[in-house]
C-alpha positions as semicolon CSV with decimal commas, in nm:
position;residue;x (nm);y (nm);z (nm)
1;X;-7,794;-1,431;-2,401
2;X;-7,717;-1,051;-2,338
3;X;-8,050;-0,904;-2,129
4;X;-8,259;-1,042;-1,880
5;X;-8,569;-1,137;-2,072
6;X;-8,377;-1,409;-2,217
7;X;-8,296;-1,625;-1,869
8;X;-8,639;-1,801;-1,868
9;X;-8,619;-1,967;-2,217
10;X;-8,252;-2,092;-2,120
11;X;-8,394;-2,334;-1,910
12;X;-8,593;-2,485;-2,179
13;X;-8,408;-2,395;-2,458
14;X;-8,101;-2,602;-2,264
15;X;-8,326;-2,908;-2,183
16;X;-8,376;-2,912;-2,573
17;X;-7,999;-2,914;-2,649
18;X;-7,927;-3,159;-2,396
19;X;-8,162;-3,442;-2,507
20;X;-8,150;-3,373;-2,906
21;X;-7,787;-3,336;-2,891
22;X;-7,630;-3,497;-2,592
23;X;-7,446;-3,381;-2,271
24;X;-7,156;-3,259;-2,421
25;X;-7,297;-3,024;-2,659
26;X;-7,523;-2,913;-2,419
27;X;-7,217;-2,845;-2,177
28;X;-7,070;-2,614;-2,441
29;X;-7,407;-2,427;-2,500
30;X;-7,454;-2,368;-2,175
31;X;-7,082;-2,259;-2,128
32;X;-7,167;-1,986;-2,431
33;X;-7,494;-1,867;-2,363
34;X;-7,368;-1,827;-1,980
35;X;-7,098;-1,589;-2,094
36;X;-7,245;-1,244;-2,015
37;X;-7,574;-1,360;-1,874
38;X;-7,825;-1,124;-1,686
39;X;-7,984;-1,291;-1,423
40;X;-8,390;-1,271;-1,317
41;X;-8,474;-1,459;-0,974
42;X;-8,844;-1,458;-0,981
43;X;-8,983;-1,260;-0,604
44;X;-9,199;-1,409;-0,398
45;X;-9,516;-1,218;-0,550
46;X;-9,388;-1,345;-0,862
47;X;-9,461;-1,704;-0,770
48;X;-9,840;-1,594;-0,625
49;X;-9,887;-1,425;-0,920
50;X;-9,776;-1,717;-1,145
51;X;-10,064;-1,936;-0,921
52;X;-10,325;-1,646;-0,983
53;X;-10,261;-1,702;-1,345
54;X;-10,306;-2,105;-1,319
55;X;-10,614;-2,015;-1,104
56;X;-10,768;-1,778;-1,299
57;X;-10,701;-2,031;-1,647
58;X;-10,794;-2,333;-1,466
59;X;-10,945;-2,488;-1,812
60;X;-10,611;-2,447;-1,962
61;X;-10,351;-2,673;-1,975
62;X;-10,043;-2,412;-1,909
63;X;-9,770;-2,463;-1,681
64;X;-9,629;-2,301;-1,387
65;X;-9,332;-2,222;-1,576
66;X;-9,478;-2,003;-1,866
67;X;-9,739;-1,828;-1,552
68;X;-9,394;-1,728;-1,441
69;X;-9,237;-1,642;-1,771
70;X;-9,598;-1,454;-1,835
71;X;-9,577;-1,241;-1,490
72;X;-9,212;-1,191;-1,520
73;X;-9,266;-1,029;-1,869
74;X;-9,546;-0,804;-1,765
75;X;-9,352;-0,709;-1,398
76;X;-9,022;-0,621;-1,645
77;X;-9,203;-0,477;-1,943
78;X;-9,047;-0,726;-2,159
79;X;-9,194;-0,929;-2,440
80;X;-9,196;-1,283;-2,470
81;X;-9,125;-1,433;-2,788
82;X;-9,335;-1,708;-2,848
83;X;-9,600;-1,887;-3,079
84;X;-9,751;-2,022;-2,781
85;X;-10,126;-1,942;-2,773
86;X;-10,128;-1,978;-2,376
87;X;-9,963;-1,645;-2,361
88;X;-10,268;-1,484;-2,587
89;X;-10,498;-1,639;-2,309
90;X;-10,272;-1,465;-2,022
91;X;-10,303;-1,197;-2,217
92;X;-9,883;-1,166;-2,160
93;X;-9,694;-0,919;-2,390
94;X;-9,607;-1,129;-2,702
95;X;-9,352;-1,051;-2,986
96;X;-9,423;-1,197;-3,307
């Protein structure tokens, strides 16, 4: 979990762990992927930006969470790593 354009998926990716594989291995996941971890609090104009997004892709069903992953990754020049097609739509940096 070294670098900041990880953070986002963590929350997700830990939500997985924890109800595929229980609270204790989640615990210890969390415990290892912690170790070293680069933080990235989302600003204030990230969060208006994130409602633009929902705004402007009102006929798509994406959440508030990838808007923000979406304007975080544009705001840090980051790519996110995804097969997510909403992220083609918000036209987001993508890594394939």
């Amino acid at each position: 979990m070294r670098g900041s354009n990880r953070l986002p998926n963590l929350f997700e990716s830990y939500s997985l762990v924890l109800y595929r594989l229980g609270t204790q291995t989640a615990s210890s996941w969390l415990s290892e992927m912690m170790d070293g971890a680069t933080f990235v609090n989302p600003m204030p104009e990230d969060y208006r930006a994130a409602a633009d997004k929902l705004r402007a892709f009102a006929d798509q069903r994406i959440t508030l969470f990838d808007a923000m992953v979406a304007v975080l990754a544009r705001r840090l020049g980051l790519q996110v790593w995804t097969y997510d097609h909403h992220f083609d739509v918000m036209r987001a940096p993508v890594w394939r």
